[in-house]
N, C-alpha and C positions, 0 to 999 in steps of 0.2 A: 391294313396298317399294323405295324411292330407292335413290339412292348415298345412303351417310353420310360427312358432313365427314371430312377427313383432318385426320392430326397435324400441328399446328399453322397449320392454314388459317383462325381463328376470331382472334376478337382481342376485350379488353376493358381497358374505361379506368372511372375514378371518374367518377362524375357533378358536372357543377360544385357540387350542392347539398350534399358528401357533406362531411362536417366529420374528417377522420383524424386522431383524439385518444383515448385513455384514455375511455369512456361516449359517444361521438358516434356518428352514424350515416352508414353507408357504403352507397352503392348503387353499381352499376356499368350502364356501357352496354357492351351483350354482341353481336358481327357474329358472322355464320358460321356458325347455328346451323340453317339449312335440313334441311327433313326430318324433325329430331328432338324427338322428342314429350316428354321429361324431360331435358332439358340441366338441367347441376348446378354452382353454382360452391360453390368450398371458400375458407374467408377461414383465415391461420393470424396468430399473433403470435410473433414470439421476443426472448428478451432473451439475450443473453451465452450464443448458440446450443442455450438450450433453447426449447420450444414453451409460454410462457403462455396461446394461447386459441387455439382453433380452432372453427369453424360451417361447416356447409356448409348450400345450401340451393339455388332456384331463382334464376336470372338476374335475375328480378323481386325479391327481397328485400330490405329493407334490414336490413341486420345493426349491429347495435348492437358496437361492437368492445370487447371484455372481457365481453360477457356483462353477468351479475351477480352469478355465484358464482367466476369464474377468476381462475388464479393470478395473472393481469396486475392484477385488478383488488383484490387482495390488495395486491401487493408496489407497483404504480404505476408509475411514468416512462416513459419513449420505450421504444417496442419499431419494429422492421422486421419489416412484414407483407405478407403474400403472400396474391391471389387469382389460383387456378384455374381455369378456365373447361373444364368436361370433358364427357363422357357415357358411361354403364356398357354393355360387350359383354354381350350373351349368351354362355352357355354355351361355344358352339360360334364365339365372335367372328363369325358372318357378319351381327348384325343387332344393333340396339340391345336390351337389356335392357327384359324389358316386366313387373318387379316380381315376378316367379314365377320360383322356379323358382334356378338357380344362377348366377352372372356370371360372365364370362370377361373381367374388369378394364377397364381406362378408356381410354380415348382425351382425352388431351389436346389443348384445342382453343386455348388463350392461356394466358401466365401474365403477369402484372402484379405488380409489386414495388414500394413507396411507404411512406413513413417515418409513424409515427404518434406524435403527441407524449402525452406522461401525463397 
């Protein structure tokens, strides 16, 4: 197995087509990611510093922001959301996570911050 990306050698932005709104849809383009076979980005929402929606999923995704049953998309208006750009240790942290077995937590590889209207 390779080197694995270090903390915060990775970078990701929204895609021009990605609409940051209450029910819109959000993709990202994701660098840095060499080597790793399950890179994971996490999307979250907060309002008045609590967490109304959270997804994570693959770099490829497009994530619909509120879901369709979260609290964001209960209550409505502007929230500040945040994508992760990461990938899970093994056990033992010397090699990525291969879905068996126990993890020895994340490597952050970007984080992106960007306003989403209701």
């Amino acid at each position: 197995m390779g080197q694995l990306p270090a903390e915060g050698s990775g970078s990701i932005a929204l895609t021009p087509a990605s609409q940051p709104r209450l029910g819109g849809y959000v993709s990202f383009d994701c660098l840095g990611l060499g080597g790793l076979r399950n890179p994971r980005v996490w999307v979250a929402a907060m309002q008045d510093g609590a967490v109304v929606y959270g997804a994570g999923g693959s770099p490829t995704e497009i994530f619909k922001l509120g879901g369709d049953s979260s609290l964001w998309q209960h209550a409505g208006g502007a929230a500040e959301c945040t994508a992760e750009l990461y990938y899970i240790l093994n056990a033992r942290r010397t090699g990525e996570w291969n879905g068996r077995g126990a993890q020895g937590g994340t490597v952050s590889l970007a984080e992106l911050s960007f306003e989403a209207t209701g």
